[in-house]
C-alpha positions in Angstrom: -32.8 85.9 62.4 -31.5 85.0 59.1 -27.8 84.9 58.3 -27.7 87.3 55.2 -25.6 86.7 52.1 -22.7 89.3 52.1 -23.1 91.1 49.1 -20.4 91.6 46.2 -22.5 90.9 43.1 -26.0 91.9 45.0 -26.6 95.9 44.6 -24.4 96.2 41.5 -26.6 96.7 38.3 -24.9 94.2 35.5 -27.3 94.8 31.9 -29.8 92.2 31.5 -28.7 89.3 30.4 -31.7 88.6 28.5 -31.3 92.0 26.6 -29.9 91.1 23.4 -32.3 88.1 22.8 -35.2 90.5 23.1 -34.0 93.4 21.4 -32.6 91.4 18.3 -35.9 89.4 18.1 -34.5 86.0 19.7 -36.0 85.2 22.3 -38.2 83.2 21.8 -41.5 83.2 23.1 -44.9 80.5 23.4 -46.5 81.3 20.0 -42.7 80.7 18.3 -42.2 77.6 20.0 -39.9 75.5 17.6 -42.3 73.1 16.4 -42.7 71.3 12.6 -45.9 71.7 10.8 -47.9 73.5 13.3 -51.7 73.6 12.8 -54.1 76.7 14.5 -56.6 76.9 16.9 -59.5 79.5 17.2 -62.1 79.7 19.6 -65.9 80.2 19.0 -66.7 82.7 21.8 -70.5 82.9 23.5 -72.7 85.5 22.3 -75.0 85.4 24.8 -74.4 86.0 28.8 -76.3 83.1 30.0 -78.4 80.0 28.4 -77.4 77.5 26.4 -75.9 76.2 22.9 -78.5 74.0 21.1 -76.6 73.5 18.1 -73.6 74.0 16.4 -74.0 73.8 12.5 -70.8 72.9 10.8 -72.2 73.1 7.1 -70.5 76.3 6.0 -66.8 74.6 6.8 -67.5 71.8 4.2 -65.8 73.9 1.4 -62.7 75.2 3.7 -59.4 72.9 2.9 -57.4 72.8 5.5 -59.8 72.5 8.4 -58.3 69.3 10.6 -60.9 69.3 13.4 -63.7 70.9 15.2 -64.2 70.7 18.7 -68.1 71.1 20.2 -69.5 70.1 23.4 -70.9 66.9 22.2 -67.7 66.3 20.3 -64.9 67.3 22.7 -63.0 65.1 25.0 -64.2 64.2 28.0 -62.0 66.1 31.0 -61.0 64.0 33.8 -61.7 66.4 36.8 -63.9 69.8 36.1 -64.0 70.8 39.9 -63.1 74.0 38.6 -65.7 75.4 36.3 -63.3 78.0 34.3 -61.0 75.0 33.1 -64.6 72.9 32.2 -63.9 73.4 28.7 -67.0 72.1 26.3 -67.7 70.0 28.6 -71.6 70.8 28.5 -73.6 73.6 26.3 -74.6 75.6 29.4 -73.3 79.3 28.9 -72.2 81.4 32.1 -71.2 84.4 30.4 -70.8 86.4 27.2 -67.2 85.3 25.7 -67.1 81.8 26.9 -65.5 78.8 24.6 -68.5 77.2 23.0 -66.4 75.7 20.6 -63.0 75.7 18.6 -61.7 75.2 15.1 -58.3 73.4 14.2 -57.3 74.7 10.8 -53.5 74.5 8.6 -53.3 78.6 9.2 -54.3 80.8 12.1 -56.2 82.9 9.2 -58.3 79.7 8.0 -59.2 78.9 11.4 -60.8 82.3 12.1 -62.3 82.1 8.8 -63.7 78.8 9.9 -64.8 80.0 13.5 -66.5 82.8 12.1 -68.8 80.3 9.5 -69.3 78.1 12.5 -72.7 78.9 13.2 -74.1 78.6 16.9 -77.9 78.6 17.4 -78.9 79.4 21.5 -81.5 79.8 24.0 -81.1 82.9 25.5 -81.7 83.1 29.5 -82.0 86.3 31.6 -79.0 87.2 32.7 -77.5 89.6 35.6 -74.3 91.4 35.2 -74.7 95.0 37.6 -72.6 95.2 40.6 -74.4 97.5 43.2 -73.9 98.0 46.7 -77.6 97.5 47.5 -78.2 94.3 45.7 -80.0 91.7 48.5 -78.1 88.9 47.2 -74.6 90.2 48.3 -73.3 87.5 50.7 -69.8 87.1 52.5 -67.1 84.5 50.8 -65.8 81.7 53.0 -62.3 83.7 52.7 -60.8 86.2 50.7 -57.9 85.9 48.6 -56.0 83.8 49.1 -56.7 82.8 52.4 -57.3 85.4 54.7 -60.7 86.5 56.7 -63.3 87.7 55.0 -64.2 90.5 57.8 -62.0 91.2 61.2 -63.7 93.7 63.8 -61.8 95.6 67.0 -63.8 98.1 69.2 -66.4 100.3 68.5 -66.8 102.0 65.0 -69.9 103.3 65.4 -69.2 105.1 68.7 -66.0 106.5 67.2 -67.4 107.9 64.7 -70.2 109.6 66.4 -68.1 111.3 69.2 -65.1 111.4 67.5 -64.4 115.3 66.6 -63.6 114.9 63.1 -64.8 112.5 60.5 -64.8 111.0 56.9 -67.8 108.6 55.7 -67.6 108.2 51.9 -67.7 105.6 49.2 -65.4 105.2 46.5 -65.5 103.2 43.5 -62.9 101.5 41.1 -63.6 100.2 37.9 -63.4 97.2 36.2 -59.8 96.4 34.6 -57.8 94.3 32.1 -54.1 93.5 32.8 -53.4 93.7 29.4 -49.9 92.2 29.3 -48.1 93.1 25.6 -47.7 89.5 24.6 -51.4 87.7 24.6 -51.9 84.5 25.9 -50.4 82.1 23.9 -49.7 77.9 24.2 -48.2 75.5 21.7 -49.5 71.9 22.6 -48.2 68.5 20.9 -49.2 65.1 22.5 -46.7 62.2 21.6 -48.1 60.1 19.2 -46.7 56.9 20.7 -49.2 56.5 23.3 -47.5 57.6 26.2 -50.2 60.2 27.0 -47.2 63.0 27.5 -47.7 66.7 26.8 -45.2 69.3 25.8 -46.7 72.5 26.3 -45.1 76.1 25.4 -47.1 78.1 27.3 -47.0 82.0 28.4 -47.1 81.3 32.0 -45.5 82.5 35.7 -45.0 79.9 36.7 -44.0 76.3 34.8 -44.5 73.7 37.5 -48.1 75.4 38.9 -49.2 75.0 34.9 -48.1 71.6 34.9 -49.7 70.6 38.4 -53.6 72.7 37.0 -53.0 70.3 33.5 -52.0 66.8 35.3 -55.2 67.6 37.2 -57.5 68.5 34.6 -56.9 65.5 32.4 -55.5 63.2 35.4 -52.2 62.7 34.2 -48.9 62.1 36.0 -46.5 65.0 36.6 -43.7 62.9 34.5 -46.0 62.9 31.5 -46.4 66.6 31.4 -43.7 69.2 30.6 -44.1 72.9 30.2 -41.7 75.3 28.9 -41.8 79.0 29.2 -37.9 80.9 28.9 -39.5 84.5 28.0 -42.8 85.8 29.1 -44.2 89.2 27.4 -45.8 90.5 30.4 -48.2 89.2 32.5 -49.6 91.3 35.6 -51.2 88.2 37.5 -53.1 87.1 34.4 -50.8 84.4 33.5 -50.4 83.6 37.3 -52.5 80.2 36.8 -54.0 78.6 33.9 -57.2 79.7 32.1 -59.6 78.1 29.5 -57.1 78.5 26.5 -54.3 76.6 28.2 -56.6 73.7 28.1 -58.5 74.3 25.1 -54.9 74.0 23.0 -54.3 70.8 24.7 -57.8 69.4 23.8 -57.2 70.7 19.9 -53.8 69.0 20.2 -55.3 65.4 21.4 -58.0 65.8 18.8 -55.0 66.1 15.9 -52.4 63.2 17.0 -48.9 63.7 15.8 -49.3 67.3 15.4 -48.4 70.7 17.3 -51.4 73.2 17.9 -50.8 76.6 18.7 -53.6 78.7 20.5 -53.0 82.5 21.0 -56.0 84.4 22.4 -56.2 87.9 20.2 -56.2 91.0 22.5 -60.4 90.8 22.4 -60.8 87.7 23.6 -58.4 88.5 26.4 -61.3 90.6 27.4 -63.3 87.6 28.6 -61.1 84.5 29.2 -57.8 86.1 30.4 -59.0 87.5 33.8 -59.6 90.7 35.2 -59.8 92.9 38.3 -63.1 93.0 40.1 -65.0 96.6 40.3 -65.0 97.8 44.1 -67.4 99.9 45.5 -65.6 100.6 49.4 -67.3 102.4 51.7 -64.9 103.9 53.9 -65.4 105.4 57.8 -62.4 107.6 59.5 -62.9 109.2 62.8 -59.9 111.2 64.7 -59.1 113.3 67.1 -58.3 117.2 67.0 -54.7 116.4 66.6 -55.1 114.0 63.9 -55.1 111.1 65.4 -57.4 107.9 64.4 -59.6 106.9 66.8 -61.3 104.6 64.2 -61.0 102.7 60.7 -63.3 101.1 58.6 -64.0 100.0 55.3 -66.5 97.9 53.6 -66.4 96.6 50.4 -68.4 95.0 47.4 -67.2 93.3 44.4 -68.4 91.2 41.8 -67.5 87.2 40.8 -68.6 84.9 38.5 -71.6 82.5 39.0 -68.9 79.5 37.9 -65.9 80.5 40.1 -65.7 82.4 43.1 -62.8 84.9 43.5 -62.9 87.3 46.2 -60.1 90.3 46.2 -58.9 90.9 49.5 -59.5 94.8 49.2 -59.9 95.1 52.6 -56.5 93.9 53.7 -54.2 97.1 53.9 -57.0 99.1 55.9 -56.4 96.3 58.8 -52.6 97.3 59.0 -52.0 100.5 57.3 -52.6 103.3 60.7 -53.4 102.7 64.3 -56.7 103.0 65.8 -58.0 100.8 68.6 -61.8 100.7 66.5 -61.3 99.2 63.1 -63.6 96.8 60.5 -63.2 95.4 57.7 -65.6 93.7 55.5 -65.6 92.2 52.2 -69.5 91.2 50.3 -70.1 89.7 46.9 -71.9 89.5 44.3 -72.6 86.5 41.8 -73.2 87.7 38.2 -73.3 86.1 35.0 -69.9 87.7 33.7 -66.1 86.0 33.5 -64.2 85.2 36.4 -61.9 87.7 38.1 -58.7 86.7 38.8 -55.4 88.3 39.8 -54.0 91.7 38.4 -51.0 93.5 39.8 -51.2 94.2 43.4 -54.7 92.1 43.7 -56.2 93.4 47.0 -53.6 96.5 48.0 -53.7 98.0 44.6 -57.7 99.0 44.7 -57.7 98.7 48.7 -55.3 101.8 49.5 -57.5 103.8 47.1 -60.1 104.4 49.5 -58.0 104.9 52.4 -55.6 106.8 51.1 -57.9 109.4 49.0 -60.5 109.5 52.9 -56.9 110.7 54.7 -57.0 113.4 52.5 -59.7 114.4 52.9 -59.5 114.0 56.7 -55.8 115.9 56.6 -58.2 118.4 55.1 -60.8 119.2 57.5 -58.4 118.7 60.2 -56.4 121.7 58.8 -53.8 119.0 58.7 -50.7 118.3 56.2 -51.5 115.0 55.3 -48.1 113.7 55.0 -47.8 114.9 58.8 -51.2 113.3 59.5 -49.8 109.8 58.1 -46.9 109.9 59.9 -49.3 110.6 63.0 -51.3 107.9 63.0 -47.6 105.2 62.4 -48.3 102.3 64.7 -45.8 100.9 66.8 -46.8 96.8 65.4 -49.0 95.6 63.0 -52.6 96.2 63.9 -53.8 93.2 62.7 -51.3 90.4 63.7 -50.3 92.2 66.9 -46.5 91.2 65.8 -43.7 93.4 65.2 -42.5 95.0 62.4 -39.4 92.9 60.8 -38.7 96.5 59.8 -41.3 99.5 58.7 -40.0 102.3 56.9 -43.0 104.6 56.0 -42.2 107.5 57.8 -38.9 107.3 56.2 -40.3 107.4 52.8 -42.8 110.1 53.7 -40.2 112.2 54.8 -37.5 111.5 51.6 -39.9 111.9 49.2 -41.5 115.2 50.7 -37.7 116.3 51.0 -36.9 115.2 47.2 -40.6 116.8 45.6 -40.2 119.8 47.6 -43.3 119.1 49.5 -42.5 122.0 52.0 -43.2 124.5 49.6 -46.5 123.8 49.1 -50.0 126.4 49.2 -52.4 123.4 51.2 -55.4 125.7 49.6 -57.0 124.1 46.6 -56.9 125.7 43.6 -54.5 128.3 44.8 -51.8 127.9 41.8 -52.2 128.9 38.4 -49.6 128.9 35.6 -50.5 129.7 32.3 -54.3 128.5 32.4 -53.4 125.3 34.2 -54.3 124.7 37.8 -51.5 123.0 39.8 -51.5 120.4 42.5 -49.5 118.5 44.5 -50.8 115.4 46.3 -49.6 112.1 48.5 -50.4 108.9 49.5 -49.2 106.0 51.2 -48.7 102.0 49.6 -47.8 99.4 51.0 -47.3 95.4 50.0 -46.5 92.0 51.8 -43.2 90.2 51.8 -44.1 86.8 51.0 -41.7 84.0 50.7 -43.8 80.6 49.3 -43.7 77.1 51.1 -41.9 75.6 48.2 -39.4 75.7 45.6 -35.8 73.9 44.6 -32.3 74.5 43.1 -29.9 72.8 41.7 -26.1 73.8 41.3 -23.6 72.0 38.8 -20.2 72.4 37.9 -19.3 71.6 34.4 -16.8 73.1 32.1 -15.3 75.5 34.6 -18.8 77.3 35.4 -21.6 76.4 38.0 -25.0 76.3 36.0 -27.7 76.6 38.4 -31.4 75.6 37.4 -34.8 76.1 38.9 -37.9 76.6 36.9 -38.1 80.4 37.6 -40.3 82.7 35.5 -38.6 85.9 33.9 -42.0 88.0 33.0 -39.7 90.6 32.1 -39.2 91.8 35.9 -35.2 90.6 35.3 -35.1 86.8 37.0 -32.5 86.4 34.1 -29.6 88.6 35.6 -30.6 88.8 39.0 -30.9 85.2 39.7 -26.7 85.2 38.7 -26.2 87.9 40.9 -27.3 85.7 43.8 -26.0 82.7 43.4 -22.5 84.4 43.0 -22.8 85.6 46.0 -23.8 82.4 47.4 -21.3 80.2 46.0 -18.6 83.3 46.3 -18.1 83.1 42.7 -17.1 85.4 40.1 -20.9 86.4 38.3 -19.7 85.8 35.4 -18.8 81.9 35.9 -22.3 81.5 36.6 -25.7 80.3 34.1 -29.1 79.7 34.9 -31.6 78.0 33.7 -35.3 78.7 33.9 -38.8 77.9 32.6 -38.9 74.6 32.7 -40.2 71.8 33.8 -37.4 70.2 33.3 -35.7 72.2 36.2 -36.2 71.8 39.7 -39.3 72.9 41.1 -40.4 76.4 41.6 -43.4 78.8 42.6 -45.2 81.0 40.8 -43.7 84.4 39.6 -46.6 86.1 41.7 -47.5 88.1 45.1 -44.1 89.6 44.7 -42.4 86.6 46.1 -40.1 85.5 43.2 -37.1 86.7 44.1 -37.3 86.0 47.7 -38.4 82.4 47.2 -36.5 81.1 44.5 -33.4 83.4 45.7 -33.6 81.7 48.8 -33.4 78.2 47.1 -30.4 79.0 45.2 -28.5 80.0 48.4 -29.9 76.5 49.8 -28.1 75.0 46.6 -25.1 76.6 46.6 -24.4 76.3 50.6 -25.0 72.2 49.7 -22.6 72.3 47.2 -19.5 74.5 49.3 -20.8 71.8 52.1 -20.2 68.5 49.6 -17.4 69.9 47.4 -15.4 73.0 48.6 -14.2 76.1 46.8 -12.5 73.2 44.3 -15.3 71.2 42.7 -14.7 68.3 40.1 -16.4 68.5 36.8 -20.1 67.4 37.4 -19.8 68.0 40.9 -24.0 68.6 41.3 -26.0 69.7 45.2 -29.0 70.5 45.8 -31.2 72.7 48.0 -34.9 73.6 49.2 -36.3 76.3 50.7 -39.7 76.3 52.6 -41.9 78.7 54.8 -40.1 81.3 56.7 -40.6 80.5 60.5 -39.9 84.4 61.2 -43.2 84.8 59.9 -45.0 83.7 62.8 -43.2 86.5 64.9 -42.7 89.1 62.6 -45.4 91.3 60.1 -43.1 92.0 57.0 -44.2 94.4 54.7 -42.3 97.0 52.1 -43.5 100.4 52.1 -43.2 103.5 49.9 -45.2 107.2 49.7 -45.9 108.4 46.1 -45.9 112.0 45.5 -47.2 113.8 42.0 -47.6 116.9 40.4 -51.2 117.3 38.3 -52.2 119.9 36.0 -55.8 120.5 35.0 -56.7 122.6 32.1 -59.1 125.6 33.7 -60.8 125.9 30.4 -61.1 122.0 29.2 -60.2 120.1 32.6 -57.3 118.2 30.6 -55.1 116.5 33.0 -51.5 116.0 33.0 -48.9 114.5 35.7 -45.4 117.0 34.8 -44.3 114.8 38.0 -44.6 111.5 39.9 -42.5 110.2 42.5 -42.1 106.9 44.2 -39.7 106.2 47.2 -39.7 102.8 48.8 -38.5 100.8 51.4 -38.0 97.2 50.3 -35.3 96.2 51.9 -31.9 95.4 50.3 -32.5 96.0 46.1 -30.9 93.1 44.2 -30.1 95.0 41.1 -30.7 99.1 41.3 -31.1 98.7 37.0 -33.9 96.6 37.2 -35.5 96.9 40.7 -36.0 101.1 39.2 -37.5 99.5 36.2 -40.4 97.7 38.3 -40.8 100.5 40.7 -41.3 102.7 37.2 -43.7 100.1 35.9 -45.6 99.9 38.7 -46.4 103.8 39.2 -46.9 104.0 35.8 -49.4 101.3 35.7 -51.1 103.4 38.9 -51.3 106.6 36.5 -53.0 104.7 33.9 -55.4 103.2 36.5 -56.0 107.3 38.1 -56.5 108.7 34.5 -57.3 105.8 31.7 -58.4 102.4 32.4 -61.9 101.5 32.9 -63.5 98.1 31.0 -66.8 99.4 30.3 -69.5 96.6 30.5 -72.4 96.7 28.1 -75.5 95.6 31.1 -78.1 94.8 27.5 -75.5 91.9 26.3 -73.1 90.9 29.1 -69.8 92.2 27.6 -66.9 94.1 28.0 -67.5 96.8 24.4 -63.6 98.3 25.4 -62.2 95.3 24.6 -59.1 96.4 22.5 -56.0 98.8 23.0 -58.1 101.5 20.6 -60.4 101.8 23.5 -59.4 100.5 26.5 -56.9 103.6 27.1 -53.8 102.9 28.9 -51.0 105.7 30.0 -48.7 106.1 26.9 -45.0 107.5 27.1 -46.5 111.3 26.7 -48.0 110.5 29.8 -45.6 109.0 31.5 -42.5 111.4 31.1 -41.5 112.7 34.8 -41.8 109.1 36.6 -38.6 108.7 39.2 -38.3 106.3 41.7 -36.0 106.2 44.5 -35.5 104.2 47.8 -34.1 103.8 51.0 -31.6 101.9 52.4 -33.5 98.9 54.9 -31.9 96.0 56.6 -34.0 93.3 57.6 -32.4 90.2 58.6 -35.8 88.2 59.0 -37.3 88.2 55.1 -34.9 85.9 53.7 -31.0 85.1 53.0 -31.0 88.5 50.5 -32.4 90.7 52.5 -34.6 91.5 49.8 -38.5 92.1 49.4 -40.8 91.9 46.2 -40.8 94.9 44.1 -42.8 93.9 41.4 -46.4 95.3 42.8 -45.8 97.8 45.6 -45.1 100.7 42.8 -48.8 100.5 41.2 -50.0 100.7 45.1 -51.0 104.0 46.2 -50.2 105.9 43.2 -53.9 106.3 41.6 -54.7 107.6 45.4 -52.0 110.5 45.2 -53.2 111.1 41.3 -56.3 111.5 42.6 -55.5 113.8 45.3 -53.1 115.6 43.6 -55.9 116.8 41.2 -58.5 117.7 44.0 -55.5 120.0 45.2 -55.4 121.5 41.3 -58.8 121.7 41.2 -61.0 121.7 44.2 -63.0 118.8 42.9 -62.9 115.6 44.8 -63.5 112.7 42.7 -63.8 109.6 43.9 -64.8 107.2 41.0 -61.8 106.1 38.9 -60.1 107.0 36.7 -60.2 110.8 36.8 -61.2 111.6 33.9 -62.0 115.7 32.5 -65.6 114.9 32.3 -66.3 114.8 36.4 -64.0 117.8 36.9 -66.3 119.3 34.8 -69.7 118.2 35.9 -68.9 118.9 39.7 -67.1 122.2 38.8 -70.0 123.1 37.4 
């Protein structure tokens, strides 16, 4: 058990510190790093989805001043280590999908080296190419793993028996679309080499997470750690897609080496985001329930398909919730892909839980259905005593608890369970539920540093703030740690510079680098007392959590929402969606309500809006900009509350805390969903919802 801080500063909800910067225009961010006489970088992007460049005619550019460089693959650098064949930039004129650098202009403005990437003229021979994810393709095989490490299928009992003597039964397939993280500020990197020689590297780069950029770049072009630093204060948004490096991080640095002495800046526009930014992998999930008259499961399973790229394999772990979610003593998961000549997937918020409780969650409807069941009643049913999969307790589980306060708080109990039973004013009104759910991780590694100097304790770790709050909530613990007033207390974050630290990702920021800072500051009370002399300086590192190996740690929450759907036009709107979680002790109420907000609104825009439409004839993504890759605006986001429970769990870390930043968007396009079969009578299960299959199955 973990001896947990006692909290003064920790629950109180101080204003961002990083506020002011951001509303006044300040802050800076990677595309405004502070860098003199700054030249441009723009890539030439593939326009085929598989062959090969057999030239690259330059004669065009001969009359553009101002063009300092063009980068080919027979003129590129050669990279030190492509093991990984996204970061292979122009390293050889073999195409792998539609979108991919084939080669890059270095120009005085960002408007002359568009100008000049557009004259650049690339010749190709065009191969066949493949890019239709199916659930009956022969060529779907199983990954070694699924991300980031765990089994690619786990089997208990008997599924088939179960589900042929089991009483009641659901055996359907649902589907989620392609999608784009989409993060307001575009991928952006500022590189400058020094031109003594020294082979160092500045890079301002729009990352989560400084020191896992750095380690990806020393690799790629076998430098040092020493001769790399990478600087990131502010971060517009990310959503997983700045969670590790991708082809533009290293393109800037290869325009930068060709151009010695001078910055380069690189920022991808919002289309090409589309193809070398990452994405989240269609599903296609095939999901089996079986139960018993009184509701409860007698069986689980779900089996899913996806899609990765030919180059790079990334498998979502989809499957992952269905093997911990609801007891049953027959379960299976399994997880198949297939290879396709598109980009590669990466991570998107809530990679694995967010399109894995669809299925699940939308099939318990339907099985609280046919049972004749309330499906909040059925949920809380089926609430296991540990975790199905690991066989280890519960450091602490709190579904039922959010079931049963959000039911109270939506006024659940007043509710018609007939579809299409409420009409107001030519709109059909539902009401529906579902369950989410998201690990607590805490990462192996990460380091802070406290100081004393001028009467205040400046503690540094290179932290990401992706706008989630790591600015104000970082002070709040290290008060509390070093028993100081929170306003004698600085950090300092994204940088290289600063002690290392992990990723901003998998909801573990907080926890992790948290948990370094009370490391720090119990070295420094240990060295120096409550009376420290100027420059007094301690250290402290945090690793894996042993409680892990005995304890399953999760945070939970049950999203509830109100849909309307036009009777005449099948128009949908959501009047009301509510989140209530249990994620053990909140840091900062102001901020942790902000993520928990984000997050469901980010699942309504997944239920009604989002889907990256692939063109199958040339390989590409054809809703690749905000104009037609519709995301949830404020109109549709108006009646979004969140709330949570209180939850002590001394075995997550120091805080008490777990990672907020994902759970919110988990669950929510599951109770969208259902809420509108409840308006409506029409069960769809292909996101997003949109008025065009209420229609079709109405009719």
């Amino acid at each position: 058990m973990t001896e947990l801080l006692t909290p003064r500063e920790i629950g109180r909800d101080p204003v961002r510190r990083d506020g002011p910067a951001k509303v006044t225009g300040t802050a800076p961010y990677a595309n405004e790093a502070p860098v003199q006489d700054p030249l441009y970088c723009f890539p030439v992007q593939a326009s085929i989805a598989r062959g090969q460049v057999t030239s690259a005619d330059q004669g065009a550019l001969h009359g553009l001043d101002g063009v300092a460089a063009v980068l080919t693959p027979d003129s590129a650098e050669r990279l030190a280590n492509t093991d990984d064949a996204e970061l292979a930039v122009l390293q050889d004129r073999e195409v792998a999908f539609r979108g991919q650098i084939v080669a890059a202009v270095v120009a005085d403005s960002a408007e002359l080296a568009r100008q000049a990437a557009d004259l650049l003229r690339v010749d190709y021979q065009a191969a066949a190419h493949d890019v239709v994810l199916s659930a009956d393709r022969a060529d779907l095989y199983a990954p070694e793993k699924v991300n980031p490490s765990y089994p690619t299928d786990t089997s208990e009992g008997d599924v088939a028996a179960a589900m042929r003597d089991a009483p009641a039964t659901v055996e359907q397939t649902y589907t989620t679309p392609m999608l784009h993280n989409n993060p307001l500020e575009p991928h952006a990197t500022t590189a400058l080499w020094e031109p003594s020689g020294t082979g160092r590297l500045t890079l301002w780069d729009s990352t989560q997470g400084v020191h896992p950029a750095r380690d990806t770049v020393c690799k790629v072009f076998g430098l040092e750690p020493e001769q790399v630093r990478v600087i990131c204060p502010f971060v517009g948004g990310g959503f997983g897609s700045k969670g590790t490096p991708h082809a533009n991080v290293i393109l800037a640095a290869m325009a930068a080496r060709a151009v010695p002495g001078r910055p380069v800046k690189l920022a991808l526009t919002r289309q090409q985001m589309f193809s070398l930014a990452g994405y989240r992998t269609p599903t296609i999930q095939r999901m089996q329930l079986a139960a018993d008259a009184d509701g409860q499961l007698r069986a689980v399973a779900l089996d899913v398909v996806e899609q990765t790229s030919r180059i790079k394999e990334f498998a979502e772990q989809t499957g992952m919730p269905a093997r911990m979610m609801y007891a049953a003593p027959n379960r299976r998961t399994t997880h198949r892909l297939a290879k396709l000549d598109v980009p590669v997937p990466s991570w998107m918020r809530a990679p694995g839980e967010c399109p894995g409780m669809f299925g699940p969650e939308v099939a318990m409807d339907e099985l609280a259905e046919q049972l004749g069941m309330d499906p909040v009643e059925l949920r809380i049913r089926n609430e296991p005593s540990v975790d199905p999969d690991s066989g280890h307790p519960f450091s602490s589980r709190n579904l039922v608890a959010c079931l049963r306060r959000g039911a109270e708080l939506f006024g659940w109990a007043d509710r018609d369970p007939r579809p299409r039973a409420r009409t107001e004013g030519g709109w059909l009104v539902g009401t529906g539920v579902a369950a989410s759910v998201y690990p607590t991780y805490r990462m192996a590694r990460s380091t802070a540093s406290v100081r004393f100097q001028g009467g205040r304790y400046l503690v540094a770790i290179g932290a990401a703030d992706l706008g989630t709050g790591t600015w104000t909530t970082l002070p709040q613990i290290a008060a509390d740690a070093l028993g100081a007033p929170i306003d004698d207390v600085e950090v300092a974050i994204g940088d290289t510079g600063y002690p290392m630290a992990s990723v901003a990702g998998g909801s573990s920021g907080m926890a992790t680098w948290g948990s370094a800072i009370v490391e720090a500051a119990g070295a420094f009370r240990d060295k120096f007392g409550a009376d420290p002399d100027e420059g007094a300086e301690a250290d402290g590192s945090v690793g894996e959590n042993p409680a892990t190996k005995r304890y399953a740690m999760y945070a939970f929450g049950a999203q509830f929402t109100e849909a309307r759907v036009h009777a005449d036009t099948g128009e949908i709107r959501v009047p009301r969606l509510l989140g209530v979680f249990a994620a053990g002790r909140i840091i900062n109420p102001r901020t942790a309500r902000s993520q928990f907000i984000g997050g469901m609104t980010m699942g309504l825009s997944m239920a009604l809006h989002e889907q990256s439409v692939l063109d199958p004839r040339f390989g590409h993504v054809v809703t690749h900009d905000l104009a037609d890759y519709h995301i949830a605006a404020c109109a549709d986001a108006h009646g979004i509350h969140a709330e949570w429970i209180d939850e002590f769990d001394p075995h997550v870390n120091p805080m008490g805390s777990k990672g907020i930043g994902e759970i919110g968007i988990v669950g929510t396009a599951a109770s969208v969903a259902n809420a509108v079969y409840h308006a409506t009578g029409v069960r769809v299960r292909d996101l997003p919802v949109t008025l065009d299959k209420l229609l079709v199955e109405a009719g």
